[in-house]
Structure formats: C-alpha cells, structure tokens
C-alpha positions as CSV (number, residue, x, y, z in Angstrom):
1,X,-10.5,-14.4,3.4
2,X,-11.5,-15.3,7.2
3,X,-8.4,-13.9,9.2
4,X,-8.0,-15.5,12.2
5,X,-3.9,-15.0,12.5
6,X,-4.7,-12.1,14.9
7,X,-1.8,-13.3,17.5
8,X,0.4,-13.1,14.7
9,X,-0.7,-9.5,13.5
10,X,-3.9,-8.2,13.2
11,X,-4.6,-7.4,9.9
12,X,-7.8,-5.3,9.9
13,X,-7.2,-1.9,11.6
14,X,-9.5,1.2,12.8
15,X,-10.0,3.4,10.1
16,X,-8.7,6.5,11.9
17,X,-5.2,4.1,12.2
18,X,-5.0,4.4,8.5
19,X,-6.1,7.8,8.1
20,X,-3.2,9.3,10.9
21,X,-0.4,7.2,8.9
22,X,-1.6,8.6,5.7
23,X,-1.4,11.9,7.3
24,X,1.9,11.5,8.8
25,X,3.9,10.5,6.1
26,X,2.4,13.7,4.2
27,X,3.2,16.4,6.4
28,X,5.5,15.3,9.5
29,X,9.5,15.4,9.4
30,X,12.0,13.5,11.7
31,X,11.6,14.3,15.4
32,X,14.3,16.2,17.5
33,X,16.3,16.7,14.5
34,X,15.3,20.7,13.8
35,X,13.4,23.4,14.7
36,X,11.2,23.7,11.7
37,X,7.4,22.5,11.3
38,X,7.9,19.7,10.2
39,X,9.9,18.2,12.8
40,X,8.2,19.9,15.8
41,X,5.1,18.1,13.8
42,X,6.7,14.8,14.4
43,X,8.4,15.8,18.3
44,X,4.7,16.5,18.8
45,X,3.0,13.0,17.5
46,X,5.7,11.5,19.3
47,X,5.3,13.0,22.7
48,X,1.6,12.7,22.4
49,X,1.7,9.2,21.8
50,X,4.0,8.7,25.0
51,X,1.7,10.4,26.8
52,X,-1.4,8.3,26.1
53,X,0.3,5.2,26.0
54,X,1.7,6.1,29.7
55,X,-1.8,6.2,30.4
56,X,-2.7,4.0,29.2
57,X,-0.6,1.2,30.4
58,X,-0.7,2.7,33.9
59,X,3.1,4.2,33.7
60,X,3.6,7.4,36.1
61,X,5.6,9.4,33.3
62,X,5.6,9.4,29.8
63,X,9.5,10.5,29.5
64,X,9.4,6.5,30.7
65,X,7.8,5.3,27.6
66,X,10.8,4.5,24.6
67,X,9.6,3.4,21.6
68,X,11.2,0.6,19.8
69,X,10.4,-1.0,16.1
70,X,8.3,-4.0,17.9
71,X,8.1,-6.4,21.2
72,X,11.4,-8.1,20.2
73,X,13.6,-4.9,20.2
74,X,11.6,-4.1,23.8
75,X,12.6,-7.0,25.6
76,X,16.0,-7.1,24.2
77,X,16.2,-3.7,25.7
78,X,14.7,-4.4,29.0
79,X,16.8,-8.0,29.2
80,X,20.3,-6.8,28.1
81,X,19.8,-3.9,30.2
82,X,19.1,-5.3,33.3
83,X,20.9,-8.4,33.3
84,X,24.1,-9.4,33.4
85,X,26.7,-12.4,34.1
86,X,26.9,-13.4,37.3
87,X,23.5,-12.7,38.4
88,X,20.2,-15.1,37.9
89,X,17.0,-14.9,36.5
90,X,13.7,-17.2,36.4
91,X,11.3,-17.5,33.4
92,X,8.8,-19.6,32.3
93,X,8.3,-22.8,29.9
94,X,5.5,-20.3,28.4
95,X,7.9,-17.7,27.0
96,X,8.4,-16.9,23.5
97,X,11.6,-16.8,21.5
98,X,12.2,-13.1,22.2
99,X,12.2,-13.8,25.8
100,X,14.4,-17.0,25.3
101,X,16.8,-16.0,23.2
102,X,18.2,-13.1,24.9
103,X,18.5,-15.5,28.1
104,X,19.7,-17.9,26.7
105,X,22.5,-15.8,25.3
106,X,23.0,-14.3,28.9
107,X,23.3,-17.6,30.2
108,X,26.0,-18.6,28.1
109,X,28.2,-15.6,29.3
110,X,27.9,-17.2,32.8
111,X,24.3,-15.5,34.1
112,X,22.6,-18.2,36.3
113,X,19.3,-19.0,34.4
114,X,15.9,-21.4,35.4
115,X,12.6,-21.6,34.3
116,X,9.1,-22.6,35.9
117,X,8.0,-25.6,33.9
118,X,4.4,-25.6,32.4
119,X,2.2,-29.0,32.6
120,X,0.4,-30.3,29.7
121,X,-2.3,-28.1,29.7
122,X,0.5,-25.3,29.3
123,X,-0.5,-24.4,33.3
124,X,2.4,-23.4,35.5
125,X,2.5,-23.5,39.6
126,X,3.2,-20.4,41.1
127,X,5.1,-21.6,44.4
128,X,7.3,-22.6,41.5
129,X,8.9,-19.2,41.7
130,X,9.7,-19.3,45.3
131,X,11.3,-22.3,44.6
132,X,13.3,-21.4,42.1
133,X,14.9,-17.9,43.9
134,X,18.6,-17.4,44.3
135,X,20.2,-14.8,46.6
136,X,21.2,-13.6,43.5
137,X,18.5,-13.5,41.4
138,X,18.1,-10.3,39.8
139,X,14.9,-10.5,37.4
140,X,11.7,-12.6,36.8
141,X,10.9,-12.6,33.0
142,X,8.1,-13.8,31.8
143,X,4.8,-12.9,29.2
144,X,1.6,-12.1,30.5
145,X,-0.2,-14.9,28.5
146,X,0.8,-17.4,26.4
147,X,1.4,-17.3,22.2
148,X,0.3,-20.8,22.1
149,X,-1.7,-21.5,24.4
150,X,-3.0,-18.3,25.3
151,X,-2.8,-18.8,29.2
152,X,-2.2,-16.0,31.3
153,X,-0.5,-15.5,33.8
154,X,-1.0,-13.8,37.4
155,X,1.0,-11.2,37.0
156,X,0.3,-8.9,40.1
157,X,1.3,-12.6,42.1
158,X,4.8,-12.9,40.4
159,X,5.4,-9.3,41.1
160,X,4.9,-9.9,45.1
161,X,7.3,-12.7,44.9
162,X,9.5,-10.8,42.7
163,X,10.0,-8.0,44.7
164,X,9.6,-9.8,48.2
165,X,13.3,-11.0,47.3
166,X,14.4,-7.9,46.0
167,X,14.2,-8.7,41.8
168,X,12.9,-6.6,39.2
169,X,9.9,-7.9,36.7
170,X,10.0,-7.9,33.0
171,X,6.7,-8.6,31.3
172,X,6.3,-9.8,27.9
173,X,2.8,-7.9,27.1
174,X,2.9,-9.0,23.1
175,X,-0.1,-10.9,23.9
176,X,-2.5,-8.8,25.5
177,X,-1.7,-5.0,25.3
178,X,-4.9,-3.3,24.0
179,X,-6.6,-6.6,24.5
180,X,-6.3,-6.6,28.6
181,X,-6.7,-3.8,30.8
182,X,-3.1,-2.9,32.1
183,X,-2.0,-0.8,34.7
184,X,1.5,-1.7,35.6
185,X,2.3,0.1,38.9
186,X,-0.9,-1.5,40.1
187,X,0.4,-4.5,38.9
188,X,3.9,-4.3,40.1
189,X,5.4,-4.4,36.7
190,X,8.9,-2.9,36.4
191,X,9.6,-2.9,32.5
192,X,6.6,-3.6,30.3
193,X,7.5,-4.3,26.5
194,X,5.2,-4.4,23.9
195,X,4.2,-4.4,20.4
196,X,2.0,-1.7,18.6
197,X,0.7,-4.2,15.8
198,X,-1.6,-7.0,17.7
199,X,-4.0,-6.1,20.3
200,X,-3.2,-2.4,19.9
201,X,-4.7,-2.4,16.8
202,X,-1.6,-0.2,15.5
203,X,0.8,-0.3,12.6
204,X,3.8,-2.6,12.3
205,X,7.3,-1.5,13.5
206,X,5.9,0.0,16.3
207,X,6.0,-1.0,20.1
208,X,8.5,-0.2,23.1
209,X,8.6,-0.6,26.9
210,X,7.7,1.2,29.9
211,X,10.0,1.6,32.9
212,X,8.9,2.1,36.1
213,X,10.5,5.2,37.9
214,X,13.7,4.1,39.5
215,X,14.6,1.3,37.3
216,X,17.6,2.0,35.8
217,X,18.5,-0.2,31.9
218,X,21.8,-0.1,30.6
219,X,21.4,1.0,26.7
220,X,21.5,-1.4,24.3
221,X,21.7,0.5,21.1
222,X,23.8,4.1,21.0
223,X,23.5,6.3,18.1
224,X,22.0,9.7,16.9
225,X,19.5,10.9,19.9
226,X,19.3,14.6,18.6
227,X,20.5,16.2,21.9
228,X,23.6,16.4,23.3
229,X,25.3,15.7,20.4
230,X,28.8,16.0,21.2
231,X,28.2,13.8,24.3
232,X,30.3,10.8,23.5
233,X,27.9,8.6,25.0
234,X,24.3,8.1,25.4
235,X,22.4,10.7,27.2
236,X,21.2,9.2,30.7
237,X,18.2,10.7,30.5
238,X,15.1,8.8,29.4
239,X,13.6,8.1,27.3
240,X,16.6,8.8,25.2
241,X,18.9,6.2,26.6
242,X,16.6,4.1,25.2
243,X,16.2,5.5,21.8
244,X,19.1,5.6,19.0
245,X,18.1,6.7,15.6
246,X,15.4,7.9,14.0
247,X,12.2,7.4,15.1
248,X,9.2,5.9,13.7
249,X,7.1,9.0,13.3
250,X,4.6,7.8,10.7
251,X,3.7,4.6,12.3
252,X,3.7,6.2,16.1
253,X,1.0,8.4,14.5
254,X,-0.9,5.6,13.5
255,X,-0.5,4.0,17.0
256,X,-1.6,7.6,18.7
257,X,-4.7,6.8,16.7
258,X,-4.9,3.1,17.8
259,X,-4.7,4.4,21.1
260,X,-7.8,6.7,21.1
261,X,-10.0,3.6,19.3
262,X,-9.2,1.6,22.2
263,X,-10.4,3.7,25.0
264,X,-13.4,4.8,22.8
265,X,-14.3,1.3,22.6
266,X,-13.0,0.4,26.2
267,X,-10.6,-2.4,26.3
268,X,-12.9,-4.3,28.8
269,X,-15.0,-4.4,26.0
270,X,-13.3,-5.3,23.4
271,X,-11.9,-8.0,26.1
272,X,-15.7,-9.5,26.6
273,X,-16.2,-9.7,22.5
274,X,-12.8,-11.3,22.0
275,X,-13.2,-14.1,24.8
276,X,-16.9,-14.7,23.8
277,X,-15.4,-15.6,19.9
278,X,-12.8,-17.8,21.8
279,X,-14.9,-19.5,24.2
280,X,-17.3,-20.4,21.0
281,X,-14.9,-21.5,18.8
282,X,-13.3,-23.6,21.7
283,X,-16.3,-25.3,22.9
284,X,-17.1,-26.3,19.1
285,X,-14.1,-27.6,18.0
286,X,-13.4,-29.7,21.5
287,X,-16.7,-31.2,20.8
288,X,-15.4,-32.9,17.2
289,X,-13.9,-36.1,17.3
290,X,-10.0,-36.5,16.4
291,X,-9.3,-32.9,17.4
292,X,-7.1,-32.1,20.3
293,X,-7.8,-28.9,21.9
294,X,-4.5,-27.3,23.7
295,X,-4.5,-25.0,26.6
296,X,-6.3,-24.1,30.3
297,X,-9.8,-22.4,28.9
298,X,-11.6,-22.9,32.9
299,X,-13.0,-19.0,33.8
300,X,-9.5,-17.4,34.0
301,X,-8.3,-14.5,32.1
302,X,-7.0,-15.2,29.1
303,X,-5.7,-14.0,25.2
304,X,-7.9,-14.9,22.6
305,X,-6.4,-18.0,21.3
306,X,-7.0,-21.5,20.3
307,X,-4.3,-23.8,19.4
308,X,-5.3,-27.2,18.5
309,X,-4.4,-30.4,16.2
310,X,-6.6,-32.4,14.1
311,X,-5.7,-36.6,14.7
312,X,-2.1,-36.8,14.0
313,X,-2.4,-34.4,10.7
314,X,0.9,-32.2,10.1
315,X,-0.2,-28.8,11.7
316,X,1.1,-27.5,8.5
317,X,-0.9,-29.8,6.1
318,X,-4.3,-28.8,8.3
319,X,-3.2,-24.8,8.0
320,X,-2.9,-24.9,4.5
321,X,-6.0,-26.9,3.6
322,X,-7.7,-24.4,6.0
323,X,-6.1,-21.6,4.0
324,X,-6.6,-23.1,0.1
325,X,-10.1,-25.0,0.7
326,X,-11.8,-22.5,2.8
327,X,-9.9,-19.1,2.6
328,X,-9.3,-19.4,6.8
329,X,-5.9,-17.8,7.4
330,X,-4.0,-19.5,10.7
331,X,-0.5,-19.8,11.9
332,X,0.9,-23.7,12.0
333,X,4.1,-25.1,13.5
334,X,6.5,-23.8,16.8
335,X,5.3,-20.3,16.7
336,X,8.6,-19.1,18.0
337,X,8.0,-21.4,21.8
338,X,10.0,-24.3,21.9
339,X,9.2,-25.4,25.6
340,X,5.7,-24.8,25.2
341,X,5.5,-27.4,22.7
342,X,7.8,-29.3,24.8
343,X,5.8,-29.3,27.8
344,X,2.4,-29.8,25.5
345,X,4.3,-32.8,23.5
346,X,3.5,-30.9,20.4
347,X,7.1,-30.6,19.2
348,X,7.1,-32.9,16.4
349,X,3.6,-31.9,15.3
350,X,3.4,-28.3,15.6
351,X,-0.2,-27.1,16.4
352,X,-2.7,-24.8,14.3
353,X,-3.2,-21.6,15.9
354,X,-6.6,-19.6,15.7
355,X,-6.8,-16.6,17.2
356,X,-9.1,-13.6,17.6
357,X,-9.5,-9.7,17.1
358,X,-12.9,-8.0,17.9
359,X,-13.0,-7.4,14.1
360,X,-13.9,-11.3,13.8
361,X,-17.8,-11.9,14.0
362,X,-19.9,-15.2,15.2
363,X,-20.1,-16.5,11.5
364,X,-16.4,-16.7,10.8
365,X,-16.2,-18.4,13.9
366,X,-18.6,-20.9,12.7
367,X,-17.9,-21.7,9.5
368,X,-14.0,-22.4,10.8
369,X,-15.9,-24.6,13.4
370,X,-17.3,-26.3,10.3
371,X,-13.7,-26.5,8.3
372,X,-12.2,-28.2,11.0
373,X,-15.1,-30.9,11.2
374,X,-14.8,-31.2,7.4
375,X,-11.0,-31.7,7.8
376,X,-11.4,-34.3,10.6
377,X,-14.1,-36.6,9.1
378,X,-11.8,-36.8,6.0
C-alpha cells in the first residue's frame, strides 16, 4: 500500500516510537497515583515529555503543557475555557470541525461569533481581522494551515492584531506540529493545541495544548487529579486544572520518543523533504487534463497537502478506485471543513485529499501522479 492519508494520521512511525510504547506498557503504572516504581516510572515519562514538548513548541514552562487524548479535546479545552456568552470571537472559513463546533455551540448560548471568509483558492485577507473586531472580542481562533487545502496561515500577523485589541489567540496546530518549526511566544500564540499522531510522528490518543504564562482557562473536565484530593474542586494549579483522569502514560512515552526523532532529524528538514514531495506531486497532477487542483501552492509556507478532483467524478468513487486499483490510500469527501468546501464550491463533490509524511519517497509520488492520469483519461 502507498499511504498518502498522512493529514489524517500518519501511519508509519520512527522505530524508537514503537519501541518506548512497547516499553511503557511493560513496566510503567498510572502517574501521580502512588509512590511506588511504577507510578514514579510513569510521573517521570510524563514530566519528561512536558518538558521537551515545552521546548519544543517554544512554551516558557512545562507545568503549562496539559496533555489531552488528541487536538479535538485541546481546543475544546482552550475554547470552553476562554470563552464565554456575551463576549465575541473571529475565526476563519479555513477551520476544522473541532474549531467550529465548539463555536458554534458558544454562539448559540449568545457569544457574538464571525469569521474571515476564504476566496476560492482557500486564501483569506488579513485586514479581514481588523475588520471584523468588536470592543468585545475576546479571542481569535483559528489553525495554522489548512486540512484541505493545506494553506497556512501568518500566524505571528494575527497575533499583532490580536493582541493590539486586547484578545487572546488560539491556534489550531493539528496540521503542522512536528512538520513546522514552532515557537509560540515568538509567535504570539497564547494557547497552542495539538495532536501527537500527525506531524509528530507519535501515537494516537495523544496531544494537548500549551498556555502561555498568564492565560488563565476555565476547566473543562473535573475528576481524579491525584493531589488535593479532598479539594472539592479542581486544583488551580496547572497543568492540573487541565488534566482529569488518568493519563495516557504509554502513549506519552511513545510521543517522548517522537519528540527526540524530530529534533534528531530537525524539523526544518523534514519540512524541506515534505514540501519537495508536495510541490512534485502538485505540479504533476495540475499538468493532467480534467483534474482540478485546490489550494494557494505560490512560495509560501505551507502543510503538505494536495486536495484535488478529477472532472466531475465523486471524490469518493476516485478515492476508492485509487485505493482498490492501485493500493493509494487518500481521504475523499468534507474532511471535517464545511466552509472550506463552501468557499472552494466543493461541497457537493467533496475533494480527494493527498497528503505527505517524510516517510513517502519520489516513486510513490509518481506512480499516484500516474493513477490519477489513468483515472482521468478513463
């Protein structure tokens, strides 16, 4: 099989990701919940992993790093506990479901809500977000690129704006953590969620956010936090506000891992391999006739995606020919962004999504090059 569902999850990991999981589930016990080895085992992966991940991402401590089952659970987090009726927030026509969702449940209970609309080459104009600010606009939310299209955007720009009128920034960093460089008080990011899964390189169920010193979130979940246990609320303190229940030792071990592949490898340079497989695979495919070819790919940053239709196929029909014909592996139809395909005037067709991990190699590029050539002149 030629995997190229990377934005979805990537499926082939480091060896030493394996290897730590394998480990972990062997020898390490449930974290903060005793004082024998085996949960000081687990306290330790856990810590550890805050601590490179905080520097990773450019965080100033690693108490500010809570760890959630995925991206989803992050932003939930960071959105719930930030925002609340009577306020108003801007996002963007680029924003996944996790993103929308959450507002859109917010703006039902009366919270003011707009969003920065995307052109058809999924592009958006950033004196859009002046535009759009409210004396009571508490919180720009918005992904750094794209599912779909795999745009990014400026994220260091909406942070000025942001915080020129007084709001907070939540980044959606699904998309590009481990596959951007990312330093978030450089930036001016104030919660940065993410997912350990993708362009970490990491296991499934893992991710979380990190919240810049000063920013206070409301907790979403309460439960067991294995301190201050006849509290009869949350401790304040984080990351534990954050973090109800047991903790995903085995796979945080596994990310910990993931973590020290990356800056091995240097994510600038698994950056560079990525785009050069994206920029190929784009310049072939735009070149064959009856395929459509979605998305801004002029020399910007950008996550290694290629979403595109084949004359007016059913995404779904072209993914699974792809998949039974050739043994190609994509993703086909909304992918979780409704007014992306809205802006793109995909919504009825869906789009076939390739993208990209710096496992793929120039031949699997080629040879789906040559699939979706096959598909088209049928």
């Amino acid at each position: 099989m030629i995997y190229l569902d990377n934005a979805a999850t990537t499926l082939h990991k480091p060896d030493g990701v394996i290897e730590a999981v394998v480990n972990a589930m062997q020898t390490v016990g449930n974290a903060a919940r005793g004082a024998h080895g085996a949960s000081l085992g687990a306290a330790g992966t856990v810590y550890d992993t805050r601590r490179k991940l905080a520097a990773f991402f450019g965080c100033p401590r690693a108490d500010h790093v809570a760890f959630t089952p995925n991206a989803t659970a992050a932003l939930n987090i960071a959105i719930y506990g930030l925002l609340a009726p009577g306020e108003h927030a801007i996002s963007t026509d680029l924003e996944h479901n996790s993103v929308l969702r959450p507002l859109y449940d917010l703006e039902e209970r009366g919270m003011a809500l707009d969003f920065v609309p995307a052109d058809r080459r999924g592009r958006v104009r950033y004196e859009d977000f002046e535009t759009l600010i409210k004396p009571n606009t508490k919180a720009i939310v918005c992904t750094h690129a794209s599912n779909l299209t795999g745009n990014a955007l400026d994220i260091s720009r909406i942070a000025e704006i942001a915080h020129r009128h007084g709001a907070y920034l939540i980044v959606d960093a699904a998309q590009t953590a481990g596959s951007f460089p990312i330093d978030m008080t450089a930036m001016g990011v104030d919660v940065l969620c993410f997912t350990g899964h993708k362009g970490l390189l990491g296991p499934q169920g893992t991710g979380g956010l990190c919240v810049r010193p000063g920013v206070e979130l409301r907790p979403l979940l309460r439960g067991g936090s294995g301190v201050q246990s006849h509290n009869r609320h949350q401790p304040d303190n984080y990351p534990t506000r954050l973090e109800a229940g047991t903790l995903n030792a085995h796979g945080l071990a596994g990310l910990n891992a993931a973590v020290d592949y990356l800056n091995r490898e240097g994510v600038e340079e698994l950056c560079r391999r990525e785009r050069e497989l994206t920029m190929l695979f784009c310049e072939e495919v735009s070149a064959i006739e009856g395929v459509t070819v979605y998305g801004d790919f002029s020399d910007k940053p950008r996550a290694a995606i290629v979403s595109l239709n084949v004359r007016d196929y059913d995404s779904s029909m072209v993914a699974d020919v792809l998949f039974t014909d050739y043994g190609i592996a994509t993703r086909a139809g909304a992918h979780c962004a409704p007014r992306m395909h809205a802006a793109l005037g995909t919504t009825e067709q869906g789009a076939v999504r390739f993208s990209f991990s710096p496992f793929n190699t120039e031949e699997e590029i080629r040879a789906a090059v040559e699939a979706i050539r096959e598909i088209s002149q049928e």
